[in-house]
N, C-alpha and C positions, 0 to 999 in steps of 0.2 A: 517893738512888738515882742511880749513876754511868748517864753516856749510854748504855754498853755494857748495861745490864740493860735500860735503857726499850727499848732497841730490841729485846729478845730480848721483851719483854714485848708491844710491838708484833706482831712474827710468832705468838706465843700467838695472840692475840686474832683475826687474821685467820684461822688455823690451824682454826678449830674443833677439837672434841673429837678424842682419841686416846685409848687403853686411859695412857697421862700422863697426858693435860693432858684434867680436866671443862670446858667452856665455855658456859658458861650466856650472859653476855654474846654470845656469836656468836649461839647461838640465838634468843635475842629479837631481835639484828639480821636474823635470818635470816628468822625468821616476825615481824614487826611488828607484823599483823592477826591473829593466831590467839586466837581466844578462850580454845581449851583451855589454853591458857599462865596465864591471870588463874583458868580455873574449876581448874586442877588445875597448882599452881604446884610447882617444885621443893624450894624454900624460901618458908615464907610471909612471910618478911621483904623486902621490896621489892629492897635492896639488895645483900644475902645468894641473890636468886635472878639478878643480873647479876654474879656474881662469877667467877673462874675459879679452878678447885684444881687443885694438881700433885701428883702423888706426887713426893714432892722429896729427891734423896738430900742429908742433912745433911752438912757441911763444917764441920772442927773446931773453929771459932770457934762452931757453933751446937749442940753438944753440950753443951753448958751450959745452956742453954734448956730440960732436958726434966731430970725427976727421974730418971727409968728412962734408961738407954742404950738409942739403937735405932739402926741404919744408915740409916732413911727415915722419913720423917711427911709428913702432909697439910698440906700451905699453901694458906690461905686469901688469893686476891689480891683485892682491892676497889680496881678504877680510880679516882683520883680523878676522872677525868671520862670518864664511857664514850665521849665523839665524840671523843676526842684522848688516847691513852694513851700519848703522847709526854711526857704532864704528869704521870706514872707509877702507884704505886699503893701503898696500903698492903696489909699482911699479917698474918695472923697462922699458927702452928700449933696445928692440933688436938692438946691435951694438952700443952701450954706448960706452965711453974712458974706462971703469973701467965695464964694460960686467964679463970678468970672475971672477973678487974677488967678486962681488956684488951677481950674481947666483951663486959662488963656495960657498959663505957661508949662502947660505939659502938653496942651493937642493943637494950640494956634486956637484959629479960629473956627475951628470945626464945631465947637457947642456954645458959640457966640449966639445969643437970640436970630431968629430966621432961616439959622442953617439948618439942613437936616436930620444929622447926629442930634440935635439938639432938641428937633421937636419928638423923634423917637425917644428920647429920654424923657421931656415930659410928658409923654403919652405913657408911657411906663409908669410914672411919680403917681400919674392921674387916678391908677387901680389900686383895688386894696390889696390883692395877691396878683403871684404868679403866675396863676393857674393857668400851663400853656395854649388849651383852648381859647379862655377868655382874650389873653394874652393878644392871639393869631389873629381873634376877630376885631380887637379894637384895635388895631396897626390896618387891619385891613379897609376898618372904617375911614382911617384917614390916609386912604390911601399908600401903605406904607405895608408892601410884601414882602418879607427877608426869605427865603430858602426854606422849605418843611423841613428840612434837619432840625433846623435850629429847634422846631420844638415838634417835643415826642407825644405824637398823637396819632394814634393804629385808627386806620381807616372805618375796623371794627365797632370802635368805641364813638365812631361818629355817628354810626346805622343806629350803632344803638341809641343815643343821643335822640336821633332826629326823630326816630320811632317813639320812645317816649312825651317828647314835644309834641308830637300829633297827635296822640291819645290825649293829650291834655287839652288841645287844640279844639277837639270835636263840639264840645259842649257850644263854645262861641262861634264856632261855623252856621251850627242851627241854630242857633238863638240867631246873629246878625242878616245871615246869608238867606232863610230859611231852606236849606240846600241839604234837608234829609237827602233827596235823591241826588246818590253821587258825594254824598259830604266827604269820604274818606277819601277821594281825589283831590279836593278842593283843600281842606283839609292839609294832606300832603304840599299844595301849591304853597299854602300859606306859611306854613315850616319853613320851606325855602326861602319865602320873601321876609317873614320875620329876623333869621338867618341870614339874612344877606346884607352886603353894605347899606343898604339905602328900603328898609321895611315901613314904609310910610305910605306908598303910593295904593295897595289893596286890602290898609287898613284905613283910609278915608272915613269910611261910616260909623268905625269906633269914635274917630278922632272927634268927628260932628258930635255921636250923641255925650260923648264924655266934656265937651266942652269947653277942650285944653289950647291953649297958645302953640302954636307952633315948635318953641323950643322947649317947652314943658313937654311934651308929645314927644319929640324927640329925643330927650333923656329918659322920659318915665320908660320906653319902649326897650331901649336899649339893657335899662336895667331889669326890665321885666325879663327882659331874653338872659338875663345872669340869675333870675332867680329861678328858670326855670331850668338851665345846666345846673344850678348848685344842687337844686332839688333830685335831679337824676343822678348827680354825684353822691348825694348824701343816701338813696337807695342802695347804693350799694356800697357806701364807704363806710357804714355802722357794724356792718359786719369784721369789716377789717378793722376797724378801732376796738372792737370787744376783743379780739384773740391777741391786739398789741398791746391791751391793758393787761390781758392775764400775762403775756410776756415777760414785761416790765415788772410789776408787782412778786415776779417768780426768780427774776436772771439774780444771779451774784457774781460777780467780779471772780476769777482766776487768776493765778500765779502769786508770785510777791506780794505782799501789805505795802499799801500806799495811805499812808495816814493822812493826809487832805481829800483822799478819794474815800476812805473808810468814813472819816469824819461828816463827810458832805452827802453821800449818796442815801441813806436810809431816809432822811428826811425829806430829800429833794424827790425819794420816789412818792412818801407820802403826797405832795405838794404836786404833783404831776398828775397822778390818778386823779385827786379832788378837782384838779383846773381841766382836766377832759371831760370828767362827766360834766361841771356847771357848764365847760362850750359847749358839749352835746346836746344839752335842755337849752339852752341861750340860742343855736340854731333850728333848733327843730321850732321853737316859739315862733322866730322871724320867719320861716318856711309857713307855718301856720297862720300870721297874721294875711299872706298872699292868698290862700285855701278861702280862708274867709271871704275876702273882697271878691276875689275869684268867683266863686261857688255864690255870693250873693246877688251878682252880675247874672252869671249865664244861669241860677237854678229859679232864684227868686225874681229876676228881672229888676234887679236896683244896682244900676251902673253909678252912683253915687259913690257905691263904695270903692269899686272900682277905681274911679277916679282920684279919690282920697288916695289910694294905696300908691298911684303913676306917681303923684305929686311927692309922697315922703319915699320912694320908691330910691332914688339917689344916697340920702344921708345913710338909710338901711342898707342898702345894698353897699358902702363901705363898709360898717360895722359886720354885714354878712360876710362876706371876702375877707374878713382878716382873721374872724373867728374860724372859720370853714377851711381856712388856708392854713391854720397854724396845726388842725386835724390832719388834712391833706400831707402836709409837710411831713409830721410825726409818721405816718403810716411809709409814707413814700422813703423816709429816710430809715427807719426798722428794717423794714423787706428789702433792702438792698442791702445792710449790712450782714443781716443775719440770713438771708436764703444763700444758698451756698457760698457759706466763708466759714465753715466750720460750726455749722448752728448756731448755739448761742454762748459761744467760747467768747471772752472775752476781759482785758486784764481792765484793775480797779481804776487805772488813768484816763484809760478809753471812755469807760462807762460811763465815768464823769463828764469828760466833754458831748459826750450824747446828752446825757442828762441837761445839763447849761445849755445845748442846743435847743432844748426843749422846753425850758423855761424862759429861754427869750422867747421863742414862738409863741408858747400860752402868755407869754408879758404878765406875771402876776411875780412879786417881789418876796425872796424869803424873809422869814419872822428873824431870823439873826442873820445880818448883812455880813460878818466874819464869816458865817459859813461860806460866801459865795467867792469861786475865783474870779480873779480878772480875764 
């Protein structure tokens, strides 16, 4: 592991979680004392729950590594020493050629098929981001509750959440329910149930008129309940993406010239700005195609569209989570480095690994491959 990783693997770890980057390791630095961490652990392997995972876009030397071609996979980082990760880490990927001798000889059998460890990892594999919320509900769907440390979600952001959902909510109450009187109770109930592990049961009358198979129903539901956190994510996350574009577009490097960072950054900031705004039109689009179907269901009475939307609602809702996530990420990882750490001070070396950080997220490749570090 060259200097240039240890140190991006350093800001990981200080970074805590982002809808990127899982941080298990912050966490247990974060809570030391928390018992609910030992009685209701992430991972029940000791090491495997101080680990950090990225959703990590692959780079062509490492498409080899997988039997299926994919753009992204889950990397598993294990610090060789959690008090100094300047001493780096090892790694692996979930669904490697060589998966189980790699994790058979570092944890036993603990992520052998059917163990536990193991299905929380591919429950993990199974999303497009991190995003702790999404995160919390699909571990909870399958039954699989680790400790609320482990992911940072203000109780706030939930009210607000649910509030939002139920306003969206109301239209299909009166249309299914014809429950004007009292809807905003009903309404509320239904938030809950959609939200909950198991929101099938007091949607039955969509499911009839829409038409769907059982486990078609069951996925489209699921992601529909993703597109409608992404949606209330994205309400207020364009705000915070506009002031970390002028940011970025603004910052310059202090201290010493570093001629690979002098070299690299001007272009790479071009190439960041352009790949935020095309994911910001490329989301707001997928948000838009739901609006339609939606609005064409509960205004016009043609649940046809609706149903179309449940069915491609899966394949979209990964491509929405990755794009959405590598926004997320960007914002999440700015505002911690820069809100109280001395503004926007910052030397030419650093900047660079922000930068690289931020280009693996947006996954879009520079026009000269020498400019980019390893």
């Amino acid at each position: 592991m060259n200097d240039r990783t240890v140190r991006r693997l350093t800001a990981l770890e200080q970074s805590g979680s982002t809808a990127r980057v899982l941080n298990l390791a912050s966490t247990h630095r974060r809570h030391p004392d928390d018992r609910e961490l030992a009685a209701a652990p992430f991972f029940q392997h000791p090491q495997l729950d101080r680990c950090i995972i990225l959703k990590h876009r692959l780079r062509q030397n490492e498409y080899e590594m997988f039997t299926t071609p994919r753009p992204t996979a889950t990397k598993v980082m294990l610090p060789i020493d959690g008090k100094d990760l300047k001493l780096g880490a090892r790694y692996f990927f979930v669904g490697q050629r060589d998966f189980d001798d790699v994790t058979g000889e570092a944890f036993g059998d603990a992520l052998r098929p059917g163990k536990r460890d193991r299905q929380v990892l591919d429950l993990i594999d199974s999303l497009p981001s991190l995003d702790p919320f999404l995160l919390r509900e699909h571990l909870k769907r399958h039954g699989v509750e680790p400790a609320r440390a482990y992911f940072n979600i203000s109780e706030a952001d939930v009210q607000k959440m649910y509030e939002f959902v139920r306003k969206e909510l109301m239209s299909l109450v009166t249309l299914s329910f014809n429950a004007d009187y009292g809807a905003a109770a009903y309404a509320s109930k239904l938030v809950d149930k959609l939200l909950s592990n198991s929101p099938d049961a007091d949607f039955e009358p969509l499911r009839d008129t829409l038409k769907l198979k059982d486990q078609e129903y069951l996925d489209g539901v699921f992601c529909w309940r993703g597109f409608l956190y992404y949606k209330w994510v994205l309400s207020t996350l364009n705000e915070q993406v506009a002031k970390v574009v002028v940011d970025i577009d603004l910052i310059q490097p202090r201290g010493p010239r570093d001629p690979e960072a002098a070299a690299y950054i001007p272009a790479a900031r071009t190439r960041i700005l352009v790949a935020i705004e095309h994911t910001r039109v490329a989301v707001a689009e997928m948000l838009a195609v739901y609006d339609k179907a939606y609005q064409a269901m509960t205004g016009e009475g043609q649940p046809g569209a609706f149903r179309e939307f449940l069915l491609a609602a899966p394949d979209m809702f990964t491509r929405l989570g990755e794009q959405l996530g590598a926004l997320q990420h960007i914002v999440s990882f700015w505002r911690y480095r820069f809100q109280g750490h001395g503004g926007r001070m910052v030397g030419g070396s650093e900047l660079m690994d922000i930068l690289l950080d931020f280009e693996d997220s947006l996954a879009f490749a520079p026009a000269d491959p020498g400019q980019r570090a390893a």
